[in-house]
C-alpha positions as CSV (number, residue, x, y, z in Angstrom):
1,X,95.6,110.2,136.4
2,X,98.2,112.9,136.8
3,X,101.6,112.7,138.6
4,X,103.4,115.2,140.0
5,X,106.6,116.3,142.0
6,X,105.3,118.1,145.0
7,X,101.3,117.8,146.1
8,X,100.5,120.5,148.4
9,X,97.6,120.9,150.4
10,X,96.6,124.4,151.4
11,X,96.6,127.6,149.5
12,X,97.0,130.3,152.0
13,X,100.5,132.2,152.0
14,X,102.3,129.4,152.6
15,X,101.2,127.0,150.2
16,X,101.0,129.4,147.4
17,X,104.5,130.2,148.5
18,X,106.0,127.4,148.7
19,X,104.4,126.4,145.4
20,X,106.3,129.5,143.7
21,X,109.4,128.3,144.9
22,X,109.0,124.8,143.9
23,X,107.9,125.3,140.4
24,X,110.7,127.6,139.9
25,X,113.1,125.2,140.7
26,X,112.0,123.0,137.9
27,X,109.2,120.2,140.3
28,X,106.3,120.1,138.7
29,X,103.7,121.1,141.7
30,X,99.9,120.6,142.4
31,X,98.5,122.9,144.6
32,X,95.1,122.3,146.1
33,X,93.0,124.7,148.2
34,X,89.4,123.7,149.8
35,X,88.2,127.2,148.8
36,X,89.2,130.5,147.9
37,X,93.0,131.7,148.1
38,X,93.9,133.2,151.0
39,X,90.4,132.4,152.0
40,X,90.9,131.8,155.7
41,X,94.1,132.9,158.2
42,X,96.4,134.7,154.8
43,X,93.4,137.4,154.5
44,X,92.6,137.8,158.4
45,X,96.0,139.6,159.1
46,X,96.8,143.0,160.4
47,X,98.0,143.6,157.2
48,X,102.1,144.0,158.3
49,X,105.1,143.0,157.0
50,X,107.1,143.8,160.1
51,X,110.1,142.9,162.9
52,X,107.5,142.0,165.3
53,X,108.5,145.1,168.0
54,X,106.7,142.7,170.8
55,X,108.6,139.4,170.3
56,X,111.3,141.3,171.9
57,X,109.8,140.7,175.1
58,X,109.8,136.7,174.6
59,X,113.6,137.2,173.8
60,X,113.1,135.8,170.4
61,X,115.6,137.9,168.5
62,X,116.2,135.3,166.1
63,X,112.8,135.4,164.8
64,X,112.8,139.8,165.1
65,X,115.9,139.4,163.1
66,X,114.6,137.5,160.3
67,X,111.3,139.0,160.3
68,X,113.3,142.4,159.5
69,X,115.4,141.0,157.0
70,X,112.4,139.6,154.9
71,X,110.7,143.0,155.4
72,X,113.5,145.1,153.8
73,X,113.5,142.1,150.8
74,X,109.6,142.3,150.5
75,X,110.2,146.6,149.9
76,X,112.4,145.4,147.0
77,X,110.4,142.1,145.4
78,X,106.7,143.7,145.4
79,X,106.8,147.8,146.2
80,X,103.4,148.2,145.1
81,X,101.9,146.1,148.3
82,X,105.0,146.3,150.4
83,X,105.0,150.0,151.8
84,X,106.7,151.8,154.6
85,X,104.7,153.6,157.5
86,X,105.6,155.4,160.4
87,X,104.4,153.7,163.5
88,X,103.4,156.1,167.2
89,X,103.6,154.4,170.3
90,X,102.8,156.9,173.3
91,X,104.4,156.2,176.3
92,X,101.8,155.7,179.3
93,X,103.1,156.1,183.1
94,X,102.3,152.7,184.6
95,X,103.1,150.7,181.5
96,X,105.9,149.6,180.2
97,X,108.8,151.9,181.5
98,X,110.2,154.7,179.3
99,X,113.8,152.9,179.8
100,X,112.7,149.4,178.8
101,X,111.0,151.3,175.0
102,X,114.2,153.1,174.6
103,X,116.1,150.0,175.2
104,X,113.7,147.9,173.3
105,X,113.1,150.6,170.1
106,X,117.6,150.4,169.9
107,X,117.6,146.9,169.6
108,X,115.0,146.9,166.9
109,X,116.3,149.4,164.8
110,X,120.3,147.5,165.2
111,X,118.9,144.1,164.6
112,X,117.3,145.8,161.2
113,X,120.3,147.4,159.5
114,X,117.3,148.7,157.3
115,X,117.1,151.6,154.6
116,X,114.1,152.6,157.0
117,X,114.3,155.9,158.9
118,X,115.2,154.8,162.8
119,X,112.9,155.5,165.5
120,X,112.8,159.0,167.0
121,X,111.4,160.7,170.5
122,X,108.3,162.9,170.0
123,X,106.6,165.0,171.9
124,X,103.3,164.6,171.2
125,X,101.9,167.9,172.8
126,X,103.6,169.9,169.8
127,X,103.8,167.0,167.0
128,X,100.8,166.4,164.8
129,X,100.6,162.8,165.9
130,X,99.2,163.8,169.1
131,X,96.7,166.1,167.5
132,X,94.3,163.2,167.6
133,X,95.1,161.7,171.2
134,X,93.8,163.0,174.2
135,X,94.8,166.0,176.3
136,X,97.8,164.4,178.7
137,X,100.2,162.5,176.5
138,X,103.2,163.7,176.0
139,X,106.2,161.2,175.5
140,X,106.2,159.0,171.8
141,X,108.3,156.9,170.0
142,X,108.1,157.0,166.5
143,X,109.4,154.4,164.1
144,X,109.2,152.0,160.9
145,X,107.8,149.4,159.6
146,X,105.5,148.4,156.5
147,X,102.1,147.8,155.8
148,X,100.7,145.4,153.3
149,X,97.8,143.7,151.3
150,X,97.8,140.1,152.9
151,X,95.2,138.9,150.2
152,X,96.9,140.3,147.6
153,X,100.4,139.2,148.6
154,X,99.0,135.2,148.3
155,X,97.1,136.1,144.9
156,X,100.8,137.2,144.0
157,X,102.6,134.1,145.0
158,X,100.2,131.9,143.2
159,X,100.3,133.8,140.1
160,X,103.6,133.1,140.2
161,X,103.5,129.7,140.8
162,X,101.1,129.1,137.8
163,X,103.6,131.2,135.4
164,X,106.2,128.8,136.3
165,X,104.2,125.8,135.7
166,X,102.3,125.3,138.7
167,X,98.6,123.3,139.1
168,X,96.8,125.9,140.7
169,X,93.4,124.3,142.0
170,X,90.9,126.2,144.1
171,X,87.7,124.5,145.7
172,X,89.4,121.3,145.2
173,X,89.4,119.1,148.5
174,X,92.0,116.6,149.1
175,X,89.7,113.9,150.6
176,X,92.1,110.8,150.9
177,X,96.3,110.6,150.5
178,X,97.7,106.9,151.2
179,X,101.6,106.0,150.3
180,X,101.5,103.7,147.3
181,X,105.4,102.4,146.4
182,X,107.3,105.2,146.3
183,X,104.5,107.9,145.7
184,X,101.3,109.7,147.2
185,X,98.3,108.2,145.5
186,X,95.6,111.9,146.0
187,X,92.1,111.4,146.0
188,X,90.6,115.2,144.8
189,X,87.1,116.1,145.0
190,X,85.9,119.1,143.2
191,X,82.4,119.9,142.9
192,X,81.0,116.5,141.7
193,X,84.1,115.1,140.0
194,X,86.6,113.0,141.6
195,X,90.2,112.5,140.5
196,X,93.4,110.3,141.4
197,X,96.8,112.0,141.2
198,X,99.9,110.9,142.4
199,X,103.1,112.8,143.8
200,X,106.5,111.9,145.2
201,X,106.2,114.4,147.9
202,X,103.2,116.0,149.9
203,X,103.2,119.3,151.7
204,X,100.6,119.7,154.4
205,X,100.3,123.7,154.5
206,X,96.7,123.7,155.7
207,X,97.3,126.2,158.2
208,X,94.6,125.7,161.4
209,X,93.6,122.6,159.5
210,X,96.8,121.0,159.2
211,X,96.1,118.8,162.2
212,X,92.8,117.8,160.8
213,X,94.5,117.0,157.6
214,X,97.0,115.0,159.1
215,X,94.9,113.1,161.7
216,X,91.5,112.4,159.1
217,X,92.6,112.5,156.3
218,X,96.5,111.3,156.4
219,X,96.3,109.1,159.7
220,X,99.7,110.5,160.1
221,X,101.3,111.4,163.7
222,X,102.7,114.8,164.0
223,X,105.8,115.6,166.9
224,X,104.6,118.9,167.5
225,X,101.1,120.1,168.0
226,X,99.1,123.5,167.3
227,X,97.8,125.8,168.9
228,X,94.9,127.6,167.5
229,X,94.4,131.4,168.2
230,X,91.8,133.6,167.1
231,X,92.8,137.4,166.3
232,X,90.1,139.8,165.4
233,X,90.1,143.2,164.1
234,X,87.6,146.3,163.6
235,X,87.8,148.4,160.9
236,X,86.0,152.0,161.4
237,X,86.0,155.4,159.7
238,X,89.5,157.3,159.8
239,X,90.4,158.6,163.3
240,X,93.1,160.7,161.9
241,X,94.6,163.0,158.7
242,X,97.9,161.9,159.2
243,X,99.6,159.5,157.7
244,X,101.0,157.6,160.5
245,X,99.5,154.1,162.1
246,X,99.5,154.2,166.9
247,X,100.9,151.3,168.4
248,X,99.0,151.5,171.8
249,X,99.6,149.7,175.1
250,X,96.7,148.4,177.0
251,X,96.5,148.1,180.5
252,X,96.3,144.2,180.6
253,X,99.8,144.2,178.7
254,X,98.7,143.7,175.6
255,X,99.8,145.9,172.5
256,X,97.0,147.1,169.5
257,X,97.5,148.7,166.4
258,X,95.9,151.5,164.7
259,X,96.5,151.9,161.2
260,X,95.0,154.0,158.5
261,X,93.1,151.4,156.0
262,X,92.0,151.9,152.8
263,X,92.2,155.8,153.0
264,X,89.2,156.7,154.2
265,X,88.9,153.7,157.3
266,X,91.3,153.2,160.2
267,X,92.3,149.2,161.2
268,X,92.2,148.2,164.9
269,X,93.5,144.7,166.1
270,X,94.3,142.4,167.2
271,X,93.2,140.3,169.5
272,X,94.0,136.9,170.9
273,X,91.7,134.1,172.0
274,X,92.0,130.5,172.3
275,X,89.7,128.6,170.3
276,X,90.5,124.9,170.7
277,X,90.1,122.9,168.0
278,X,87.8,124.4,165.8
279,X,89.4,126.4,163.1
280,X,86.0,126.8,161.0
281,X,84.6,130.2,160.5
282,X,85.9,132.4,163.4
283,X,84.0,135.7,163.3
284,X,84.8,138.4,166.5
285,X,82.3,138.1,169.1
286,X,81.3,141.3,170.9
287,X,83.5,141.3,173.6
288,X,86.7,141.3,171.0
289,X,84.4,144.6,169.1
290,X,83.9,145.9,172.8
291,X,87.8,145.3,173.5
292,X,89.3,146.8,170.7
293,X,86.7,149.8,170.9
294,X,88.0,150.5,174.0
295,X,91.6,150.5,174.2
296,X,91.3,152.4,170.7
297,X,88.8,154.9,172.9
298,X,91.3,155.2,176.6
299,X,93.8,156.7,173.5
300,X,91.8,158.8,170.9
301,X,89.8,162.0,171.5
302,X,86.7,160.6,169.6
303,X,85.5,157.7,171.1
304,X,85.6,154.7,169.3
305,X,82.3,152.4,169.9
306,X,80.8,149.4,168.4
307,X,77.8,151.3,166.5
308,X,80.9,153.1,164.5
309,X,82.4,149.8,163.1
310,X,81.8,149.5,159.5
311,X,83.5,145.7,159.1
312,X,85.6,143.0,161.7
313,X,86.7,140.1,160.8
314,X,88.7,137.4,162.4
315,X,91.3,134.7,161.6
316,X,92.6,131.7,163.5
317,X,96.8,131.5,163.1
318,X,98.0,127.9,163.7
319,X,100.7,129.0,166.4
320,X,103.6,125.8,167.6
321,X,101.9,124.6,170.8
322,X,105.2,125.9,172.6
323,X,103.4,125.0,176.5
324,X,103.1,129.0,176.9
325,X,100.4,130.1,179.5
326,X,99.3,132.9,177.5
327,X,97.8,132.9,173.4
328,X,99.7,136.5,173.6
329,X,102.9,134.4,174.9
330,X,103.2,131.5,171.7
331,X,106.0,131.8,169.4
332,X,105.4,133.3,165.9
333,X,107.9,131.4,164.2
334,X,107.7,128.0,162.7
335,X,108.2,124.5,162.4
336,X,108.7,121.9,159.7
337,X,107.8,118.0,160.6
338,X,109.3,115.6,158.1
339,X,107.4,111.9,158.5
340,X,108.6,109.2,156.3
341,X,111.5,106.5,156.1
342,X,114.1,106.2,154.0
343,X,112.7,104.7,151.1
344,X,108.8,106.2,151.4
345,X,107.5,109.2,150.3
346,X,107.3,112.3,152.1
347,X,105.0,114.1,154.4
348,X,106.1,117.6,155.2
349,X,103.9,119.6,157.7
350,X,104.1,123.3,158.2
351,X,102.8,124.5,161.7
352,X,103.2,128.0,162.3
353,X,104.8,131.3,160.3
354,X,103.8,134.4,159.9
355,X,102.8,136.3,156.7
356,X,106.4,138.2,156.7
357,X,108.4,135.1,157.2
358,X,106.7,133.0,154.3
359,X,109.2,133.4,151.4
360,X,111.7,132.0,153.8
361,X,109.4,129.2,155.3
362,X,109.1,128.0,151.8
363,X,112.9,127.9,151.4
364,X,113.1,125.8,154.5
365,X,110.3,123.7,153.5
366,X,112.1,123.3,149.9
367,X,115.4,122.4,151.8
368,X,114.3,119.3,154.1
369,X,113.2,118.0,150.3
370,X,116.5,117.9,148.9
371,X,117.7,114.6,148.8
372,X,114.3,113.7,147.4
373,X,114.6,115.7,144.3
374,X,117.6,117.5,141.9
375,X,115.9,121.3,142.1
376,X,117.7,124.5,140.8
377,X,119.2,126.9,143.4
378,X,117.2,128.6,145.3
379,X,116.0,132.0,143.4
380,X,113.3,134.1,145.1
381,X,115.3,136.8,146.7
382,X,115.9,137.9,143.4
383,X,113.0,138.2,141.2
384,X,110.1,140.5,141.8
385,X,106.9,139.2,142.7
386,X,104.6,139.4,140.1
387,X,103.9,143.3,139.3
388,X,106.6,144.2,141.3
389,X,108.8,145.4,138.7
390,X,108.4,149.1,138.7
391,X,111.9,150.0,139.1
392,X,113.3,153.2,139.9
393,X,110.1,155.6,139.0
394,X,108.8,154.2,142.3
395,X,104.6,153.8,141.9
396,X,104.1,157.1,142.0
397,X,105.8,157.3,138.5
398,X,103.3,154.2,137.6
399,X,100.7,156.2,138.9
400,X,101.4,159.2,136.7
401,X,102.3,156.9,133.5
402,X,98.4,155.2,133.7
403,X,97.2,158.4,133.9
404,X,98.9,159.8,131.3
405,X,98.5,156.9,128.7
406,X,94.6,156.7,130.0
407,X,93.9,160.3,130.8
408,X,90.0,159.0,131.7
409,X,91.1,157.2,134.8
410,X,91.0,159.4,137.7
411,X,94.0,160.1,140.7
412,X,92.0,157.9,143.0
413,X,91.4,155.2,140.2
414,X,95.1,155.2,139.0
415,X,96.4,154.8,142.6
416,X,94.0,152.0,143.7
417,X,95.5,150.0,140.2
418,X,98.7,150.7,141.0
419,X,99.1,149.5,144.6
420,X,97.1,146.4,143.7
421,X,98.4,145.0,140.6
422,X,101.7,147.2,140.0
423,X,102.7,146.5,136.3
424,X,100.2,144.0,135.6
425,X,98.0,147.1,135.5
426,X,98.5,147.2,131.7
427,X,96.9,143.3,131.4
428,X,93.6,145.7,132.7
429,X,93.8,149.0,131.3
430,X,96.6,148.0,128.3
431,X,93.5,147.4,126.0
432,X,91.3,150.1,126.5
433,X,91.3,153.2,124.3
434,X,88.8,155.7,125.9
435,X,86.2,155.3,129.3
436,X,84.2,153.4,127.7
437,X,86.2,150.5,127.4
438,X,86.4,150.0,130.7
439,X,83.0,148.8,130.7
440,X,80.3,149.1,133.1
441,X,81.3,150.4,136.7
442,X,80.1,147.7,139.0
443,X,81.3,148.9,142.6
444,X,83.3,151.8,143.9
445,X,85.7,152.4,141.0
446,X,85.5,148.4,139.7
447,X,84.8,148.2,136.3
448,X,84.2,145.4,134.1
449,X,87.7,145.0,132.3
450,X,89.4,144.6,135.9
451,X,86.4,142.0,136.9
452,X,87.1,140.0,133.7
453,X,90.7,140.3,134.5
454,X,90.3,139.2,138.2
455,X,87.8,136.0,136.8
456,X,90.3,134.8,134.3
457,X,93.7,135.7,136.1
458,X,93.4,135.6,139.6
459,X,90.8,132.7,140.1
460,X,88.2,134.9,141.3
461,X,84.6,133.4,141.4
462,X,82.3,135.1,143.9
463,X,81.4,138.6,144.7
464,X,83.3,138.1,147.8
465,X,86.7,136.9,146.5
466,X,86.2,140.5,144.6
467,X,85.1,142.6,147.0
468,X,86.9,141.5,150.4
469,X,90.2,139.9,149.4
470,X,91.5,140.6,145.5
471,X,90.2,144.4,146.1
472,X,88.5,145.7,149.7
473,X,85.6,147.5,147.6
474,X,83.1,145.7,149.6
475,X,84.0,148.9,152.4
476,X,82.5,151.2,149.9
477,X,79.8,149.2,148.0
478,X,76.5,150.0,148.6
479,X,73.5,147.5,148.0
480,X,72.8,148.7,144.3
481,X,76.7,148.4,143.6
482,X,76.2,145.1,145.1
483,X,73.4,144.2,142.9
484,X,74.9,145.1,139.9
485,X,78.3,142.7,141.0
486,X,76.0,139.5,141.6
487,X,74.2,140.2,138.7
488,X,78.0,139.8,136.9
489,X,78.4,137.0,138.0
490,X,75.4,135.7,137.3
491,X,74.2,135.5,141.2
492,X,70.3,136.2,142.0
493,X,70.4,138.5,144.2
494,X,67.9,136.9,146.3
495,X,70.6,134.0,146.7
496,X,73.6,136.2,148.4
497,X,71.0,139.0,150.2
């Protein structure tokens, strides 16, 4: 029997989140996750930390405003996975009118009072973002915004939770919370072993399950209701040289993204489907594939088709039920339900967020607790997520230090460590002397020291946690590669083929 401060159920951004936050306040937390981290919606994103240029539209400045503000902090608290990109929307006749972008592009950039360059008019006949367009487009608007590693931003949050004392328990299912006195009395299930804990406070941050969990499992009533929404996204090979991501209209109203991925791989999504109430295992059907190839295609000169994509995946987001008509329509921002009287322990539910907004969700959730507790003040604005403490030298300057201290790790190699684990580099490469050190090469540029390191330091336990969320190797692995990674972790490779 274990007791703790704060339970919470869910380890997807916001758990893991609000789990760094608590334990740095002094609680001591439990965090329990049914699988992997940032197993389900936190690794399904489009991979932005951003304003959210549409919500404009929906008049939900509020939320813009925030968003932006979060998005400048996140530059500063984790550089290495928080990075600026220049973003291309050309202007179609027939869309949305040139006047309402202009208007809309202003308000973004005054609402961000950001160190990011401001949007600019191109014209895409003589500027190398049309190069890759076809003939007839002429009129863009260029401007900022940041690109991230969703995974990696979670794995982040829950390192830091465990370094300030945090539980951290993946595959762990909460399978029955009643009140008892003035506590949660947890029933956990993991693998074959069951255990009771107990907590004064429980935080239901199961994303698209946080109905389930509440309705099964807690028999609890919840004000407000979800709504969940599938998005789904292709990934093919790059479209373009350039740097720069398209933000494209489609015809139906909708807006897509186009982003370079990975280097050698552009990202295309999203989309937006209601899936009613079953949150388990999403994957993007063919006509999502079919829809993305061709708005991607009505833009670029080389037509994008299904038989080019190399990987989709899809995530349901847990949106407030807000009565909109439209998935496309539903509010991104979120809400905190608070069940309980006076003298019986808390239930706090978390419906809705987005990835940007989740170091501020966490605040919120924190502040509805305290009366419940005596917490420090609130602190995560000002320390770096963990690796993020590159200072001034920017990561290029980390780059160039690894590659100077370890002169056998290639450009490519150096970078990939860098933007992934920013100083915590040195807990992988610190050690080693010469190549060889680094061990077997497993798949792409994966060696054994960073596999060890992701197994004992960032919970990983299957080929897949490797491969698709701590790195996104599994783009470049090919079957041997793959082999040789089960075989590391002791898979048959019949098992996993």
């Amino acid at each position: 029997m274990t007791e703790f401060d704060l339970a919470i159920a869910g380890g997807g951004i916001n758990g893991c989140g609000i789990a760094r936050d608590a334990a740095g306040r002094g609680l001591k937390v439990l965090l329990v996750e049914q699988g992997d981290l940032g197993g389900a919606t936190s690794s399904a994103s489009t991979k932005l930390i951003h304003g959210g240029l549409r919500y404009l539209e929906h008049y939900e400045f509020s939320l813009v405003r925030k968003s932006l503000a979060e998005r400048e902090l996140l530059m500063k608290l984790a550089p290495h996975l928080v990075r600026p990109m220049r973003f291309v929307l050309p202007y179609v006749k027939g869309d949305r009118p040139a006047w309402m972008l202009r208007a809309g592009f202003w308000l973004y950039d005054r609402l961000a009072y950001s160190s990011l360059p401001g949007t600019r008019i191109l014209d895409l006949a003589d500027d190398p973002a049309g190069v890759p367009l076809k003939p007839g487009f002429h009129l863009g608007f260029e401007y900022s915004d940041c690109t991230t590693d969703d995974s990696r931003l979670v794995i982040l949050n829950a390192i830091g939770a465990r370094e300030k004392g945090a539980d951290i328990r993946i595959h762990t299912r909460l399978t029955s919370a009643r009140r008892e006195d003035d506590r949660w009395k947890l029933i956990l299930q993991a693998g074959g072993t069951r255990e009771v804990a107990y907590a004064r406070a429980l935080v239901n941050a199961a994303g698209p399950w946080v109905m389930r969990i509440n309705d099964v499992i807690l028999r609890q009533s919840s004000v407000h209701h979800v709504r969940l929404v599938k998005g789904s996204h292709i990934v093919v090979p790059r479209l373009h040289a350039h740097e720069r991501a398209y933000f494209f209209q489609n015809d139906d109203g909708r807006l897509i993204f186009a982003i370079p991925y990975q280097d050698q791989f552009t990202l295309i999504g999203t989309t937006e489907v209601d899936v009613g109430d079953e949150p388990d295992l999403p994957s993007a059907s063919a006509d999502e594939i079919l829809y993305l190839c061709s708005v991607a295609s009505r833009y670029f000169r080389s037509p994008v088709e299904p038989s080019k994509v190399v990987w989709n995946y899809a995530g349901v987001r847990p949106l407030v039920d807000d009565g909109s008509g439209s998935a496309d329509d539903v509010t991104r921002d979120f809400t905190i339900d608070v069940e309980g009287k006076k003298n019986e322990p808390p239930l706090v539910s978390v419906l809705g967020g987005k990835l940007t907004t989740y170091r501020r969700l966490a605040e919120a959730v924190l502040a509805k607790l305290n009366k419940r507790f005596v917490m420090r003040e609130r602190w995560t604005a000002d320390e770096p997520l963990p690796g993020g403490d590159i200072g001034e030298r920017g990561v290029p300057g980390l780059i160039a230090e690894i590659m100077e201290r370890h002169p056998y790790i290639a450009e490519p190699h150096a970078r990939r460590l860098a933007y992934s684990y920013g100083t915590r580099v040195w807990k992988i490469v610190g050690p080693t002397g010469k190549a060889s050190d680094l061990g077997l090469r497993l798949a792409g540029n994966l060696h054994q020291v960073e596999l060890d390191y992701l197994r004992n330091e960032e919970w990983a336990r299957t080929p897949d946690d490797v491969l698709w969320r701590r790195t996104k190797l599994g783009l470049v692995t090919g079957p041997a590669e793959m082999a040789s990674l089960k075989a590391a972790f002791g898979v048959a490779v019949s098992e996993a083929s």
